[in-house]
BADODREN-719789 format. One record per residue (C-alpha): residue number from 1; y negated, z, x negated. Coordinates in pm, 1 decimal. Example, Ala and Ser with C-alpha at 12.3 -4.5 7.8 and 13.67 -1.06 7.14 Angstrom:
2
(1,(450.0,780.0,-1230.0)) (2,(106.0,714.0,-1367.0)) 
***
This chain:
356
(1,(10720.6,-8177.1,14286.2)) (2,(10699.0,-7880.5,14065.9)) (3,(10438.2,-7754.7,13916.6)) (4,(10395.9,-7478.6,13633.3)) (5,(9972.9,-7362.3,13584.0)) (6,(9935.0,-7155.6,13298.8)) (7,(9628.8,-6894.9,13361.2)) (8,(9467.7,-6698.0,13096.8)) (9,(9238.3,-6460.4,13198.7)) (10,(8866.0,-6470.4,12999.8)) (11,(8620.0,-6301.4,13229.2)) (12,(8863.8,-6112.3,13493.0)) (13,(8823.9,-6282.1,13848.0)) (14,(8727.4,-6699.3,13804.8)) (15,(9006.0,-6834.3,13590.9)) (16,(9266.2,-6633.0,13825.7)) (17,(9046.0,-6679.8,14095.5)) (18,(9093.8,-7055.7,14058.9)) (19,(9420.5,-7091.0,13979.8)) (20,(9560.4,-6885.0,14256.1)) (21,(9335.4,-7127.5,14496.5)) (22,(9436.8,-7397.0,14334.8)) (23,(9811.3,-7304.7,14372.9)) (24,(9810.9,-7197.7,14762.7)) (25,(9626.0,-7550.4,14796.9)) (26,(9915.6,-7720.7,14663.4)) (27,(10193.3,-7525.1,14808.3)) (28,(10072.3,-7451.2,15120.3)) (29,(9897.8,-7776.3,15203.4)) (30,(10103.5,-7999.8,15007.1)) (31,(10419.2,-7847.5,15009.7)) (32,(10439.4,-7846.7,14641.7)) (33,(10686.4,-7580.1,14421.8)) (34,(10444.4,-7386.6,14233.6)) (35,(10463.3,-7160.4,13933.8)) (36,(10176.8,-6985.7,13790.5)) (37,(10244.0,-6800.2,13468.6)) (38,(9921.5,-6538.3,13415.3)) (39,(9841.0,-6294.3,13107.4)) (40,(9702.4,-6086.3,13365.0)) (41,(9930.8,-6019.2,13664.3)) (42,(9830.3,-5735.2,13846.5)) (43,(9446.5,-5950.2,13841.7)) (44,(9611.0,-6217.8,13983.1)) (45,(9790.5,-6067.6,14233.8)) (46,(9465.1,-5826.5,14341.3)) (47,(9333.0,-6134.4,14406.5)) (48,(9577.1,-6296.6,14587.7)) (49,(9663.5,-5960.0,14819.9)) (50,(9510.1,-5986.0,15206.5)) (51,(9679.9,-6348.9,15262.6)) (52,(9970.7,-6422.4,15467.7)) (53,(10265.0,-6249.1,15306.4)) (54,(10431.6,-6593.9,15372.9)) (55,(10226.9,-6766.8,15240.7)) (56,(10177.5,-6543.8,14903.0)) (57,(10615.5,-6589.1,14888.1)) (58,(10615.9,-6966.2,14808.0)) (59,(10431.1,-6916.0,14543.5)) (60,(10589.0,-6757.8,14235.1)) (61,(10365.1,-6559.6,14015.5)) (62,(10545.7,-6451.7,13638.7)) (63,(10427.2,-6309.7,13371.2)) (64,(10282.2,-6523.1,13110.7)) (65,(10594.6,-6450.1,12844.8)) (66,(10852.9,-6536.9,13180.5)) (67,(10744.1,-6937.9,13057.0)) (68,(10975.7,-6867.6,12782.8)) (69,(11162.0,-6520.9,12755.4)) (70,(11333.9,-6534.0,13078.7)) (71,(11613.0,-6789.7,13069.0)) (72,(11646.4,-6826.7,13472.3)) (73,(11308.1,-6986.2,13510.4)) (74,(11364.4,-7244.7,13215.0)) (75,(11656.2,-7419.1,13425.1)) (76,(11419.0,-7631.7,13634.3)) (77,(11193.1,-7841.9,13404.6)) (78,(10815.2,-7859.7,13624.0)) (79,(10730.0,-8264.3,13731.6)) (80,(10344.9,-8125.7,13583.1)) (81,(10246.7,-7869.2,13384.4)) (82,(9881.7,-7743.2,13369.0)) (83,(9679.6,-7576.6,13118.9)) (84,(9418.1,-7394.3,13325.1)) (85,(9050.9,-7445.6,13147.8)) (86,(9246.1,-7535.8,12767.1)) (87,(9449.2,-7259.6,12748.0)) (88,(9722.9,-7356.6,12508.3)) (89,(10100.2,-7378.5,12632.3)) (90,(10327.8,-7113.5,12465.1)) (91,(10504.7,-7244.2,12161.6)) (92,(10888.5,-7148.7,12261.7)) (93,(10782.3,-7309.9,12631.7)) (94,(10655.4,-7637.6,12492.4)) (95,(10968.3,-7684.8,12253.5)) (96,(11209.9,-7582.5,12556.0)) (97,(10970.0,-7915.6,12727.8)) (98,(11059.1,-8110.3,12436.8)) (99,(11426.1,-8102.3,12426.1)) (100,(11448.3,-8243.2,12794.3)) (101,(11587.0,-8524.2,12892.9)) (102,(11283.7,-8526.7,13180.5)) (103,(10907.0,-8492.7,13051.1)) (104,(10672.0,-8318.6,13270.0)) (105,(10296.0,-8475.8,13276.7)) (106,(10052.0,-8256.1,13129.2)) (107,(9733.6,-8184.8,13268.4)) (108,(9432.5,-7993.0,13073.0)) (109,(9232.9,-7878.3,13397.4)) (110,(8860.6,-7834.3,13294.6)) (111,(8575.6,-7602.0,13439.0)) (112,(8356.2,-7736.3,13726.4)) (113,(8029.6,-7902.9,13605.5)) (114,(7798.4,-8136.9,13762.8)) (115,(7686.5,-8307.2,13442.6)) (116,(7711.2,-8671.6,13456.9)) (117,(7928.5,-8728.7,13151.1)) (118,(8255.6,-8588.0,13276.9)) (119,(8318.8,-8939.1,13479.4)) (120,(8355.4,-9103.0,13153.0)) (121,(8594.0,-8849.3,13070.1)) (122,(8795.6,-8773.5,13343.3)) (123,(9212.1,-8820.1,13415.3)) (124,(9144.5,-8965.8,13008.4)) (125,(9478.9,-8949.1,12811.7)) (126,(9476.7,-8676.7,12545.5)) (127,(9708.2,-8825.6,12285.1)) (128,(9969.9,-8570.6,12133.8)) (129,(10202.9,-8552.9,11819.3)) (130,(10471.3,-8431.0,12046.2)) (131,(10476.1,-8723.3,12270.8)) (132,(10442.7,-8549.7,12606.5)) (133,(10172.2,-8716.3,12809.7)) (134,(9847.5,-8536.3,12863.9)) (135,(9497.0,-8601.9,13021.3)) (136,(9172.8,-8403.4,13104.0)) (137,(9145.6,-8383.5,13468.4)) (138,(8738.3,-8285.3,13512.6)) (139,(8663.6,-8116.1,13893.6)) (140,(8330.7,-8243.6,13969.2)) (141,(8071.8,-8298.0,14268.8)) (142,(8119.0,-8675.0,14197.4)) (143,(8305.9,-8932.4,14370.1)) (144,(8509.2,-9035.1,14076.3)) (145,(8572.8,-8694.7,13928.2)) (146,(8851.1,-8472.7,14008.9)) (147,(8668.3,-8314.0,14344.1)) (148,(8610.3,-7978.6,14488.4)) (149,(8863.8,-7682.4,14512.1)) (150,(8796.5,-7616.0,14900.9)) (151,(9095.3,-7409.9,14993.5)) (152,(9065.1,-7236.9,15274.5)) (153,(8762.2,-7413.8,15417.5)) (154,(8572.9,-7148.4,15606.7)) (155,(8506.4,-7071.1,15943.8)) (156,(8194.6,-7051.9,16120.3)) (157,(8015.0,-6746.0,16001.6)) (158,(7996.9,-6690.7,16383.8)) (159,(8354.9,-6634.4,16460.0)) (160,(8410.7,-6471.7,16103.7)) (161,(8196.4,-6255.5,16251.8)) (162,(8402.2,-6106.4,16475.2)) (163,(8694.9,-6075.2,16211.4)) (164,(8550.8,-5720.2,15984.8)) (165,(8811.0,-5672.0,15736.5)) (166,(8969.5,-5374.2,15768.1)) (167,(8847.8,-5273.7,15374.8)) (168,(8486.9,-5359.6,15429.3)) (169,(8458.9,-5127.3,15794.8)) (170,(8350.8,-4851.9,15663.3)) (171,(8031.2,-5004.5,15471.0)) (172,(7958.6,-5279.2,15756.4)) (173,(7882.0,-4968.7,16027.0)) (174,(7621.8,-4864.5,15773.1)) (175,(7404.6,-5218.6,15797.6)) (176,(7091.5,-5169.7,15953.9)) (177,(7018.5,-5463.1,16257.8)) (178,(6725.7,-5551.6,16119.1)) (179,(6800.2,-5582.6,15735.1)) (180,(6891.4,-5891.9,15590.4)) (181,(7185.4,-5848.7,15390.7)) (182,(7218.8,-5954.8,15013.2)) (183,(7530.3,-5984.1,14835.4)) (184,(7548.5,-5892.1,14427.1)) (185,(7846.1,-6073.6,14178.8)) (186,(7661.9,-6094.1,13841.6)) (187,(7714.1,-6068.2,13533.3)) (188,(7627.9,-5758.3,13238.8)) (189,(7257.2,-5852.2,13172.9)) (190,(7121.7,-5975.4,13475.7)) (191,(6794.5,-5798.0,13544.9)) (192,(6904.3,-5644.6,13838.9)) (193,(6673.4,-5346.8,13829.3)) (194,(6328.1,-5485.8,13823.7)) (195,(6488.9,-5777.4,14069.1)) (196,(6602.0,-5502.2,14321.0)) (197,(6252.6,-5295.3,14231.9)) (198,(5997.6,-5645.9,14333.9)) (199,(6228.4,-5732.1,14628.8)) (200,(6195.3,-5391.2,14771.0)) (201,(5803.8,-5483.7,14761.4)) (202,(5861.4,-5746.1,15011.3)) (203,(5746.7,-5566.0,15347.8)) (204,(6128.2,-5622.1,15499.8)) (205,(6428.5,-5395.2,15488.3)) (206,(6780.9,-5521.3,15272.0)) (207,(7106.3,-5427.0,15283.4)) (208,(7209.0,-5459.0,14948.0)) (209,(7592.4,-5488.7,14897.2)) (210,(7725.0,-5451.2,14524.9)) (211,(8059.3,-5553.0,14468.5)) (212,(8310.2,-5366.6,14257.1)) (213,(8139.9,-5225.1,13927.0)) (214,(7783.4,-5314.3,14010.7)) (215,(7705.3,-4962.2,14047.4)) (216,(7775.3,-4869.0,13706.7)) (217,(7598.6,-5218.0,13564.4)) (218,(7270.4,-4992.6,13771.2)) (219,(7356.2,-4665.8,13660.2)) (220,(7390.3,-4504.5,13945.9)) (221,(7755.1,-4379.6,13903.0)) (222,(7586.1,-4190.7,13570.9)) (223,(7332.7,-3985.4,13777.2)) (224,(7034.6,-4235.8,13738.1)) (225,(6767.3,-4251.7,13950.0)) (226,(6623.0,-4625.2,14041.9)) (227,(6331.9,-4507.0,14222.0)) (228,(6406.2,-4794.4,14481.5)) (229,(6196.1,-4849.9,14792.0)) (230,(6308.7,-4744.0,15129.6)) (231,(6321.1,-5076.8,15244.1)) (232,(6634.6,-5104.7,15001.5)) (233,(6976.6,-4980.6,15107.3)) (234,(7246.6,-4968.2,14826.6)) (235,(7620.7,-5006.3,14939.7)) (236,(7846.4,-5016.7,14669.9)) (237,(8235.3,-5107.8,14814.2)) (238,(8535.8,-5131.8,14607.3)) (239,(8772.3,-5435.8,14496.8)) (240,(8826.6,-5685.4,14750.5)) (241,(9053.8,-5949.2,14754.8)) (242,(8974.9,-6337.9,14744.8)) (243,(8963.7,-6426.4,15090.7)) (244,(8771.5,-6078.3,15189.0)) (245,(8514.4,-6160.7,14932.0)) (246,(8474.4,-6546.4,15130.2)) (247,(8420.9,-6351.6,15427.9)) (248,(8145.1,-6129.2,15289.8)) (249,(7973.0,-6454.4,15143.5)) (250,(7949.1,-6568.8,15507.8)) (251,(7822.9,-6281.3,15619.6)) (252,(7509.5,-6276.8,15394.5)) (253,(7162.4,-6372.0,15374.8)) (254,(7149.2,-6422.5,15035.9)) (255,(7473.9,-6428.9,14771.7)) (256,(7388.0,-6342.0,14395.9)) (257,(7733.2,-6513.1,14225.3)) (258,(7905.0,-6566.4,13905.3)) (259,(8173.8,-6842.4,13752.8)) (260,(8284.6,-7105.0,13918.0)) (261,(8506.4,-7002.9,14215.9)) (262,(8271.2,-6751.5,14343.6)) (263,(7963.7,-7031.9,14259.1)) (264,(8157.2,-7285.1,14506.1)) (265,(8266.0,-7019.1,14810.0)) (266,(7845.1,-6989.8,14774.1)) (267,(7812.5,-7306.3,14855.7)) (268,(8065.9,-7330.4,15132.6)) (269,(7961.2,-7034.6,15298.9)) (270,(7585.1,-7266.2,15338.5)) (271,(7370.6,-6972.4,15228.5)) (272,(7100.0,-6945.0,14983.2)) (273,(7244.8,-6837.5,14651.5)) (274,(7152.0,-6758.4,14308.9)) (275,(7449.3,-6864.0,14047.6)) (276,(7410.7,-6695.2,13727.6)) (277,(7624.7,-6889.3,13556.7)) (278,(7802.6,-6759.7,13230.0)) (279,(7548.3,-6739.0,12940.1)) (280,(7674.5,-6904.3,12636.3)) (281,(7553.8,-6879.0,12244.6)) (282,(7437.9,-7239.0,12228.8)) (283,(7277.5,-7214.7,12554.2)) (284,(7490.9,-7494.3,12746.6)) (285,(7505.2,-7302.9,13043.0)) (286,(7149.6,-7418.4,13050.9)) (287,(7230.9,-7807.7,13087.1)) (288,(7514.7,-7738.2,13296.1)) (289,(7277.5,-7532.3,13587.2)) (290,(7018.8,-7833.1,13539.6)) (291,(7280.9,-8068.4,13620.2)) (292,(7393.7,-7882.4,13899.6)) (293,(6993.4,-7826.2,14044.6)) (294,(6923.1,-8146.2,13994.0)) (295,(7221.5,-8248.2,14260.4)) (296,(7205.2,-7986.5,14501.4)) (297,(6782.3,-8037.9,14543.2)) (298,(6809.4,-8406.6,14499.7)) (299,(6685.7,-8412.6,14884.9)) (300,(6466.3,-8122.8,14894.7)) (301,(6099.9,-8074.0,14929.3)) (302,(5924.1,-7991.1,14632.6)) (303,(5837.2,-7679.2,14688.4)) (304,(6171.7,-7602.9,14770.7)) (305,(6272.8,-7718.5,14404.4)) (306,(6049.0,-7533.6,14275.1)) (307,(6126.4,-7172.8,14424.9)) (308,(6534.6,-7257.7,14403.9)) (309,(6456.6,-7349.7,13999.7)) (310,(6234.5,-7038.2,13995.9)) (311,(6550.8,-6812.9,14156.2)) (312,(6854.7,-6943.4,13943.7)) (313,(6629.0,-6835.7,13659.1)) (314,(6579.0,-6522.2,13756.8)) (315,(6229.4,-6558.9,13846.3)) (316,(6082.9,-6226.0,14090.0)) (317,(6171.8,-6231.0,14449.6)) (318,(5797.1,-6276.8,14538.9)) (319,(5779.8,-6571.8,14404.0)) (320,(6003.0,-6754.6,14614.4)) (321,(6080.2,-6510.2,14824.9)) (322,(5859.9,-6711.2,15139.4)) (323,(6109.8,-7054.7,15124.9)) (324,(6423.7,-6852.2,15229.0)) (325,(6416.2,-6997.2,15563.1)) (326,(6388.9,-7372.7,15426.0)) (327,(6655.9,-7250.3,15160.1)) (328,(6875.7,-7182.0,15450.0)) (329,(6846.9,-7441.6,15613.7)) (330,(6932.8,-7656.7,15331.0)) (331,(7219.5,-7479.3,15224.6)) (332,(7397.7,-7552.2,15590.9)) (333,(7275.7,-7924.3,15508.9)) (334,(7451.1,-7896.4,15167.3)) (335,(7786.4,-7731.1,15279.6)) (336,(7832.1,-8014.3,15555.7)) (337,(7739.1,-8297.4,15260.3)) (338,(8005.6,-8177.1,15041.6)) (339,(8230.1,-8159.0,15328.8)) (340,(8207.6,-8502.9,15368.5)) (341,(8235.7,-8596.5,15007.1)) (342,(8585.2,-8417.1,15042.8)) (343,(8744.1,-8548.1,15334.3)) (344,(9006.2,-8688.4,15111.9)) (345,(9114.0,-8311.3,15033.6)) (346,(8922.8,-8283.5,14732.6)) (347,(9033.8,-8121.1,14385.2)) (348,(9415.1,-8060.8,14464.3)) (349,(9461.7,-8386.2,14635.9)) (350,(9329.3,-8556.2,14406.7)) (351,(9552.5,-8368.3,14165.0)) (352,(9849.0,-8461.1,14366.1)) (353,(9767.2,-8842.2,14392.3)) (354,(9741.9,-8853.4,14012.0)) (355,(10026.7,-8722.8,13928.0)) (356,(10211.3,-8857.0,14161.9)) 
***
């Protein structure tokens, strides 16, 4: 089938992040015909660089005006069309939909949440005036939501290992064997500083790796001095594409991540991680990281709740700082459990069997 996603591009890296995923899933494991059309391009196709060039071919990525300005790619209408996270179609693309003969399914593909409610709602028909079909397709950690994007499904961080990418060479010879290595993908107004000053107060050394603008969120490209501990080693490296930045997850102690696609590569690395979710004006981001906690330490000890609750929120380093080895070991236990909640391929499957 063919398929048209329509990506517009709110917070630079998720929403492409996603949708580029999401569209290698379905071409290259589903042999689906796949069309993304991005406001963004040269985001989307930072992202996408480091993969197979053959891969990255059967995929064709247009401009968001190609939908409708460019009258080669109107000649084959898509089997399903998909508005990535509500953005709405183009005008002059829906009306070239509507004059058809053959309607394309639409599907309005929501943002990850563990909240309960989105079973009631999901792969629910969204009634429109112009009579093309449209539903709400929710992923979701539950069995009868729309699943997990888990494309590509990583390696052992063992073997990964052994795979440096070329880009990231240059900072990995600086690690120190000893260190344990911490990963930062926040957003503006985390507290990094006093978070970087109490964990250098922990007695151990970290390697602290900031990807691409965290120096400047610290100040440091400006001249300022942080008056960090010794113990704490800053390496700043520069824009890395998708897969790199799965490899560097795997290759962490700890993972400070933002969003949703970075939030699940986290996860399927099986490290400890703090997700600072996106902060929103009437504070939903706060029911929506309950909802998640309240799945992901549904098994765990109590005082394991109680420093991962204490981390997501930002609380010191000291104060949880001692459970990092239970933390671990129930992040492998949480990567294999949503593993096997998958095995039926997960979000783009599931995508696949609906509208097919």
């Amino acid at each position: 089938m063919r398929w048209d996603i329509f990506c517009q591009i709110v917070d630079n890296y998720g929403d492409a992040g996603i949708c580029w995923r999401l569209a290698r899933s379905l071409s290259s494991i589903h042999g689906q015909d796949v069309r993304i059309f991005c406001d963004d391009l040269p985001t989307l196709n930072l992202l996408a660089s480091g993969v197979d060039e053959s891969l990255k071919q059967k995929i064709d990525l247009q401009p968001w005006e190609a939908s409708f300005n460019n009258p080669h790619l109107a000649v084959e209408v898509p089997d399903i069309v998909i508005e990535a996270f509500g953005c709405a179609l183009p005008d002059r693309y829906l009306a070239k939909l509507l004059i058809t003969s053959k309607k394309p399914i639409i599907i309005n593909l929501e943002y990850l949440t563990a909240e309960p409610w989105i079973v009631d709602f999901h792969a629910k028909a969204s009634p429109q005036a112009h009579g093309i079909a449209k539903y709400f397709f929710f992923p979701g950690f539950q069995e009868k939501a729309g699943g997990l994007l888990l494309d590509p499904i990583p390696e052992d961080s063992t073997v990964l290992a052994r795979q440096t990418p070329e880009i990231l060479k240059t900072t990995w010879v600086k690690l120190r064997p000893n260190a344990k290595r911490v990963s930062i993908f926040c957003y503006p107004g985390a507290p990094l500083r006093k978070w970087l000053e109490d964990l250098g107060s922990a007695g151990e050394d970290f390697d602290i790796i900031l990807t691409y603008g965290h120096a400047q969120l610290l100040g440091i490209n400006a001249g300022q001095a942080l008056n960090l501990p010794t113990t704490l080693q800053l390496l700043s490296i520069p824009f890395i594409s998708q897969d790199e930045y799965d490899w560097l997850l795997s290759q962490c102690d700890f993972n400070i991540v933002r969003g949703e696609d970075s939030f699940l590569r986290a996860q399927l690395a099986g490290k400890p991680f703090i997700w600072h979710i996106y902060p929103q004006e009437d504070r939903a981001h706060e029911a929506k990281l309950a909802a998640f906690l309240d799945l992901y330490l549904d098994m765990a000890s109590q005082d394991l709740k109680t420093a991962c609750v204490g981390a997501m929120t930002w609380a010191l380093p000291h104060e949880w700082l001692k459970s990092l080895d239970a933390w671990s070991a129930h992040s492998k236990a949480w990567r294999t459990h949503l593993l096997e909640k998958q095995e039926d391929g997960g979000l783009a499957a599931r995508l696949l069997r609906f509208a097919g």
